[in-house]
C-alpha positions in Angstrom: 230.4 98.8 73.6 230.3 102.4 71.8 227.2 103.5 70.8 228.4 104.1 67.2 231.0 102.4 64.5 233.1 103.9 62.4 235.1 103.2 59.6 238.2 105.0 57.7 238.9 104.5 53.5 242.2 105.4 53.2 245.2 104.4 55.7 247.4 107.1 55.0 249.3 109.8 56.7 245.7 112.4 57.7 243.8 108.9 58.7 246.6 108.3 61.0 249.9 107.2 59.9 251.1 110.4 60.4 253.0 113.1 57.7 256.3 113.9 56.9 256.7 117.7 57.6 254.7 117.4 60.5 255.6 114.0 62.8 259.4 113.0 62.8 260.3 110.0 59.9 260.9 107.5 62.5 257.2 107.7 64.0 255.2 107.6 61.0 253.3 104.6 60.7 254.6 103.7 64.3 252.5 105.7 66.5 249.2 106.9 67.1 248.6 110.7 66.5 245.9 112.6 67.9 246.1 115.1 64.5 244.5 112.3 62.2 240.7 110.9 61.8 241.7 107.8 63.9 243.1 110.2 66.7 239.9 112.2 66.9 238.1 109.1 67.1 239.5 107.5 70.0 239.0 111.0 71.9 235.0 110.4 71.3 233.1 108.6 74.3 230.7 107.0 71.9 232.6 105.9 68.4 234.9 103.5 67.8 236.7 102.7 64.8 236.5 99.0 64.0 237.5 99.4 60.2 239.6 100.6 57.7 240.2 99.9 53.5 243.0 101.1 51.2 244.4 99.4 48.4 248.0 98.9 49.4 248.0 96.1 51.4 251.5 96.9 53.1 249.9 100.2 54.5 246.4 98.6 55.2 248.6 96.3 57.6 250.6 99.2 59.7 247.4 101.6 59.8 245.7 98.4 61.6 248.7 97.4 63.4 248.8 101.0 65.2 245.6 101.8 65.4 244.7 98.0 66.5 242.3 96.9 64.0 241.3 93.2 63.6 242.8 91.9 60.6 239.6 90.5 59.4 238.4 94.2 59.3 241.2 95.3 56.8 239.8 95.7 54.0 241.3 95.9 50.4 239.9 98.2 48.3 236.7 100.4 49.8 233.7 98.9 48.4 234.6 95.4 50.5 234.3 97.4 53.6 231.0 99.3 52.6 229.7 95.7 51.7 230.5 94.4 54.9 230.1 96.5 57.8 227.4 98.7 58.9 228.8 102.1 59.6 227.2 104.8 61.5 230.2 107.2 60.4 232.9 107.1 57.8 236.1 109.2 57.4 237.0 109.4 53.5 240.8 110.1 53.6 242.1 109.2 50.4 243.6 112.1 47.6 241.3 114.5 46.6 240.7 113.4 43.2 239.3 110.3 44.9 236.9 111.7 46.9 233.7 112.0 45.0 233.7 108.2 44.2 234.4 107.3 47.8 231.4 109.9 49.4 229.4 109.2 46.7 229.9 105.2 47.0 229.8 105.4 51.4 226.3 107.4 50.9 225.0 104.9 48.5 226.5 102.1 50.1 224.5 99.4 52.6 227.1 100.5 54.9 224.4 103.5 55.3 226.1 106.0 57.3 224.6 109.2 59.0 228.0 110.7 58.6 230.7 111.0 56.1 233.7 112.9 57.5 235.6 114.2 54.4 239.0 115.7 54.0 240.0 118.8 52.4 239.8 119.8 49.6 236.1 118.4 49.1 237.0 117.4 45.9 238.9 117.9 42.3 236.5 119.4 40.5 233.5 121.4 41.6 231.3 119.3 39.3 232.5 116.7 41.5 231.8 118.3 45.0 228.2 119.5 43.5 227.6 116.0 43.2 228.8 114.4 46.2 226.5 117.2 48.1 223.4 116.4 45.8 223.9 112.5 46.7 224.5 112.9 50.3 221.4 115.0 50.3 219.5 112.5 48.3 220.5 109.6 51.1 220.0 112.0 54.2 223.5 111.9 54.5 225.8 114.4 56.5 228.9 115.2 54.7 231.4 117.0 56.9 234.4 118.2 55.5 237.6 118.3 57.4 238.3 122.1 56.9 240.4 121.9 59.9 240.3 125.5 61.8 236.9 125.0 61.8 236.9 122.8 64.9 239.3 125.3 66.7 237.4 127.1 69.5 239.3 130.4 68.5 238.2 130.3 65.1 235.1 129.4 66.2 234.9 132.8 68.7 236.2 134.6 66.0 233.5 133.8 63.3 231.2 134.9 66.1 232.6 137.8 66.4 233.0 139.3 62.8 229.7 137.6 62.0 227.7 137.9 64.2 229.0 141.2 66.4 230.3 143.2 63.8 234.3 143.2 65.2 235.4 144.7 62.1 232.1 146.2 61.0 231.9 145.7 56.9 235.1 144.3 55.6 236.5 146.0 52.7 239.9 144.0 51.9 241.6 140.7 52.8 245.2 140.0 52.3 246.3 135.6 53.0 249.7 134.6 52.7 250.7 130.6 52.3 253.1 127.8 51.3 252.8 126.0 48.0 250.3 124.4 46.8 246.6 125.9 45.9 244.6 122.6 46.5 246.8 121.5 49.7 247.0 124.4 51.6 245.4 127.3 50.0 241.9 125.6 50.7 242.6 126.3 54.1 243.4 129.6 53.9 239.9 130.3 51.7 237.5 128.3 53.5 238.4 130.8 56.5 237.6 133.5 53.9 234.4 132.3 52.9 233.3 131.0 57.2 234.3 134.3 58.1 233.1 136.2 55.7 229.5 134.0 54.7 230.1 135.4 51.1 230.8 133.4 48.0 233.5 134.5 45.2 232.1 136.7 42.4 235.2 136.9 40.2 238.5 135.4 40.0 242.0 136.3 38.4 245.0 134.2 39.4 248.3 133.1 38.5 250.1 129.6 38.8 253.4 128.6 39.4 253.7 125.1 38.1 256.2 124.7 41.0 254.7 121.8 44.0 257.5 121.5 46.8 255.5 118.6 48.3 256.3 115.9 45.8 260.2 116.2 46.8 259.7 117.4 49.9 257.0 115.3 51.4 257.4 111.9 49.4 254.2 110.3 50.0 250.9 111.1 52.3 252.2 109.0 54.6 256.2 110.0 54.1 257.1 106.9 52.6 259.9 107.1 50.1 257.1 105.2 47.4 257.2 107.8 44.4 254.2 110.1 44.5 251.7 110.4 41.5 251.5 112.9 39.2 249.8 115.7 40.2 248.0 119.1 38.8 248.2 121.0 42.5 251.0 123.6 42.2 252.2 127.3 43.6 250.2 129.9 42.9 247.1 132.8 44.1 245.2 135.8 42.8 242.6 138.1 43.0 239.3 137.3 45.0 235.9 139.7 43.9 233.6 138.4 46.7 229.8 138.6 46.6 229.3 141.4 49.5 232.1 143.5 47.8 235.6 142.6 49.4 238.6 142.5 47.4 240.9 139.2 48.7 244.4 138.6 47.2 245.8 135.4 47.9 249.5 134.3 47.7 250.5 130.5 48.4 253.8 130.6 46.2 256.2 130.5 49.4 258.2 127.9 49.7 257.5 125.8 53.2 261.2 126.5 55.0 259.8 130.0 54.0 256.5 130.7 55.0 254.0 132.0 57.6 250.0 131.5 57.4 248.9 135.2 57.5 246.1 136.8 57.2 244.9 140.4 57.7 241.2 141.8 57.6 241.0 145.5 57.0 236.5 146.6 57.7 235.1 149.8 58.5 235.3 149.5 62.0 238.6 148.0 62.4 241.5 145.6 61.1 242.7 142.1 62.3 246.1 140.9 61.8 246.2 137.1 62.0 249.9 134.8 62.5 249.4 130.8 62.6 252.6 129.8 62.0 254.1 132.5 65.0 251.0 132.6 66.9 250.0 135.6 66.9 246.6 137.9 66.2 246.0 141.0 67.1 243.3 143.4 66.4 242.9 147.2 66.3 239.6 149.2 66.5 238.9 152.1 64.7 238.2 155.0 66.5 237.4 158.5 65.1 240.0 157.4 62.0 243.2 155.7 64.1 243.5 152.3 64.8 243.6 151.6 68.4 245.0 147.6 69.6 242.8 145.8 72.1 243.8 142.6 73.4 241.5 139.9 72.1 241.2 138.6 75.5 238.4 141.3 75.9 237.0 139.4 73.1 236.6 136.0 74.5 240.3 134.5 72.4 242.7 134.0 74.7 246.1 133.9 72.9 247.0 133.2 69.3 245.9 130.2 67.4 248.5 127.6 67.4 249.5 124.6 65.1 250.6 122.5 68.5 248.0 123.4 70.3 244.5 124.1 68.2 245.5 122.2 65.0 246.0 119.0 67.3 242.8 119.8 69.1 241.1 120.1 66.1 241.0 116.4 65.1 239.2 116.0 68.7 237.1 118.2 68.0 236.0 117.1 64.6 235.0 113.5 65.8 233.2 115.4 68.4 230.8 117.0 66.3 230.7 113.8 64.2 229.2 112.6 67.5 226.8 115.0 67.8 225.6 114.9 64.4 224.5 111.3 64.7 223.0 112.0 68.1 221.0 114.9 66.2 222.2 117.3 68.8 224.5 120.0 66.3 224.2 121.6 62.8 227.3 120.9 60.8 229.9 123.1 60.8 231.9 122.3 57.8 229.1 121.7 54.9 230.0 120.4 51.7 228.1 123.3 50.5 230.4 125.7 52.1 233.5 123.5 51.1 232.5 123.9 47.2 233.2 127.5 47.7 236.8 127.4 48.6 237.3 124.9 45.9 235.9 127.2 42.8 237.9 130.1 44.2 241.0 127.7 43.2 239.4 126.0 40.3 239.0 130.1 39.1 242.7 130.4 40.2 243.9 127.6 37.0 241.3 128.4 34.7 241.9 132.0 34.9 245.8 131.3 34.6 245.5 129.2 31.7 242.8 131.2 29.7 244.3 134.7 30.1 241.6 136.1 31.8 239.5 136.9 34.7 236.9 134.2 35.5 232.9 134.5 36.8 231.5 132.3 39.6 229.4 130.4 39.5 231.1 128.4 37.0 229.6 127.6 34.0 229.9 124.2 32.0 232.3 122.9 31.3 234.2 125.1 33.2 233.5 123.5 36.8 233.8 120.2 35.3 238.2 120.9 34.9 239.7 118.3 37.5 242.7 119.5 39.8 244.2 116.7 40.9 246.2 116.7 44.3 246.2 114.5 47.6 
């Protein structure tokens, strides 16, 4: 038997049904997919997943048909399963707008787990995410969140290295480039700000395109042709003031068929030129005022970061630091602390657009309490 049990709440497409736009339509719901919570579970030695809840009982049954889950352990609705079972982990993949009842209720629950894996974005407000930190710290709860590039080993080198060794010396300016929408994929591109950087925004002008490509594009979170709920989450990006003094802009109005994740780091002791979608990253030193390219290799990362290759690793890599956060062996790497400051950046991003004006952080009340809802 594994030495801990977990549970998922929500059977959809990131628990592991699988996402259209990213697993062909005839395999969703069909196969099991390494890129989801359940797929970086059954990579673990020592966790096994023996539950899962949702309310739609038609998607309860093919999550627990894949992933082979008794059917006395499918659970409708998640405060059945945090009654019942006694979890030493649990995944929370439901929309974002969900999320702070469903952390809030697993840390509270008699389920009583060490860990709560969350996905990104933490939450839909930053009132909420405040909270679900205060109340996991309250039940000596970890909350992870699933900011995945975080559990890549070349992000991983790479923090290290402009961190820790000074690769880039002190950074000055940041340019990130994305597709639509802020909440879905922007938060990625801004929690690798904030990890990078260990700074927290200062000020915040931004600009939103009311345009979200995911509700016709994508369907549902599991790429079901169900209609989608209305959601806030749209185009859109802006300025960045951060705490230490960089200036950030960030642009995720591209449409998908359109657009590369890119990022460039310009610092007084060199630049960093960053490509996930064409894998590639480069880096030039500067040296007596011209930029000289060194291979990154020198560096410790071999190659460029990779969606088939990290981002599929990354799941893996995430239940493997859930293990070893319940066997007291790691710090976490993804904090909800550290989440909350991706999602204000983005809160900022609306509020500024639909005020007029630039926006402080922290955010005051009742500021942080506005809810963007998205998936």
């Amino acid at each position: 038997m594994a030495a801990y049990r977990a549970g998922i709440v929500g059977a959809g497409g990131i628990a592991g049904l699988g996402i259209l736009g990213m697993h062909d339509e005839a395999d969703i719901g069909e196969k099991k997919f390494t890129a989801s919570h359940a797929g970086g579970y059954a990579a673990t030695e020592d966790i096994e997943l023996v539950a899962v809840a949702d309310v739609d009982e038609g998607k309860l049954d093919r999550f627990g048909d894949a992933w082979e889950i008794p059917s006395e352990r499918r659970y409708v609705g998640h405060e059945a399963m945090l009654d019942a079972e006694d979890l030493d982990a649990v995944s929370v993949c439901t929309p974002s707008f969900l999320h702070r009842e469903h952390v809030v209720d697993a840390a509270r629950s008699t389920a009583d787990p060490d860990v709560i894996w969350c996905e990104k974005p933490v939450a839909a407000s930053v009132t909420g995410a405040e909270e679900m930190v205060e109340v996991c710290d309250e039940t000596d709860t970890e909350l992870l969140v699933n900011h995945s590039f975080r559990f890549t080993e070349k992000q991983e080198r790479l923090r290290e290295l402009v961190r820790e060794e000074g690769l880039l010396g002190d950074v000055h300016a940041v340019s990130m480039q994305f597709r639509m929408e802020l909440l879905r994929n922007s938060t990625h591109l801004l929690d690798m700000l904030v990890s990078l950087l260990d700074a927290r925004a200062e000020r915040v002008s931004g600009y939103i395109t009311g345009e979200n490509e995911a509700v016709d594009t994508l369907a549902g979170d599991d790429g079901s042709a169900e209609a989608t709920p209305a959601v806030d989450d749209a185009g859109g990006g802006g300025f960045v003031v951060m705490d230490d003094g960089t200036f950030a802009t960030v642009d995720c109005t591209i449409p998908r068929a359109d657009s590369s994740m890119t990022m460039q780091f310009v610092g007084t002791e060199g630049k960093l030129y960053l490509n996930n979608d064409d894998g590639e990253w480069r880096y030039w030193r500067l040296d007596d005022g011209d930029h000289v390219e060194e291979d990154l290799a020198e560096y410790g990362i071999e190659g460029a970061w990779t969606w088939d290759d990290d981002y599929e690793r990354a799941f893996p890599n995430a239940a493997r630091h859930v293990e070893d956060l319940l066997e007291g062996t790691a710090e976490n790497r993804s904090t909800g602390r550290e989440a909350t400051r991706s999602l204000e950046i983005i809160v900022g991003f609306y509020l500024s657009h639909y005020t007029g004006g630039q926006v402080s952080i922290p955010l005051d009340r009742p500021l942080r309490d506005a809810e963007i809802t998205s998936w």
